[in-house]
C-alpha positions in Angstrom: -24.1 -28.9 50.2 -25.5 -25.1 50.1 -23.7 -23.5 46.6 -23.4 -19.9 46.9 -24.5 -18.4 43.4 -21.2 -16.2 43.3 -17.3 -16.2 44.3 -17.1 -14.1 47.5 -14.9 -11.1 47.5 -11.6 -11.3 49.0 -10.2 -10.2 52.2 -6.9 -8.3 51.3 -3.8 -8.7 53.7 -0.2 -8.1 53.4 2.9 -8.1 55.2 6.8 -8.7 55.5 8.9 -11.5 56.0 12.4 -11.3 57.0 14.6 -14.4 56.5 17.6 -15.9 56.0 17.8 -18.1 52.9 20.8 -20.4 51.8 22.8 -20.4 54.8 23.5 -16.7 54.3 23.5 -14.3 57.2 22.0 -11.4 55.1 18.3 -11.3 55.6 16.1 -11.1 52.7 13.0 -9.2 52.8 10.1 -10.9 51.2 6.3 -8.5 50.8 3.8 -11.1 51.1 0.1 -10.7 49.7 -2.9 -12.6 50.5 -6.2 -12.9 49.7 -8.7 -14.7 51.4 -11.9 -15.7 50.6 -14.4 -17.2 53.0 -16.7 -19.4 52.2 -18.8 -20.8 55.2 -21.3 -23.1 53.7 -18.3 -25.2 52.5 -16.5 -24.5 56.1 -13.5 -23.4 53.8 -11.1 -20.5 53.7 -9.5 -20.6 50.5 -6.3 -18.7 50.0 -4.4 -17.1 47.5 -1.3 -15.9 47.9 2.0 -13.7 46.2 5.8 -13.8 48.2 8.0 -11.0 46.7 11.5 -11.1 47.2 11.8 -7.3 47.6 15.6 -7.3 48.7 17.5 -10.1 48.4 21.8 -10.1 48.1 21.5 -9.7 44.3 18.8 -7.3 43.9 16.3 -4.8 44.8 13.2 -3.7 43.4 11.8 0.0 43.5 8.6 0.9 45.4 6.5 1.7 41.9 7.5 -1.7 40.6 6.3 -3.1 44.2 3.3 -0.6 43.9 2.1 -2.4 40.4 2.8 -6.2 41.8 0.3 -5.4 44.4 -2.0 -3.8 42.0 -1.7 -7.1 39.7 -2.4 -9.4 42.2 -5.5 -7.7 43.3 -6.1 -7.7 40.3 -6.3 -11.4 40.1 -7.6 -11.9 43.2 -10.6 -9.9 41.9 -11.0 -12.0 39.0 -11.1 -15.7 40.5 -14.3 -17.5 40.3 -15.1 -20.7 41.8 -17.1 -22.5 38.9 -17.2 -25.5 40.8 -18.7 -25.9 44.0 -17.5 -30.0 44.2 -14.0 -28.9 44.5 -14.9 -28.5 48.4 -16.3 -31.9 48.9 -19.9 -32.9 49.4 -21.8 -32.9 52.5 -24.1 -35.5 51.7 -21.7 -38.2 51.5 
């Protein structure tokens, strides 16, 4: 197995999810992050990802407060570092 010397940046995505949760027929909206990070001498894709409830029956929350979630987990997704290369398996085997 080839080991990269460092944790690949991530690939930033994000999007919305409408559903319908708990047999109610009031959608809730869900902001989804995602972070993926390639990693083709392992033939992986690992992903990390964030669901937000940003309207639900109960509550709302405000675009600032959605602003800083998505700051936070970039923030994270910044900061992971593979500091072992076995987690993907060995090719050798």
């Amino acid at each position: 197995m080839v080991v990269p010397n460092t944790t690949p940046p991530p690939i930033f995505l994000d999007g919305e999810q409408r559903v319908s949760k708990f047999n109610r027929t009031e959608m809730d909206v869900v902001k989804i992050f995602m972070a993926i990070y390639r990693l083709p001498e392992q033939n992986v894709d690992l992903v990390f990802t964030a669901n937000v409830p940003t309207v639900t029956s109960s509550q709302s929350i405000d675009d600032l407060t959605l602003l800083g979630v998505k700051g936070a987990f970039r923030i994270c997704a910044k900061s992971l570092q593979i500091v072992d290369w076995g987690l993907f398996g060995d090719d050798s085997v």
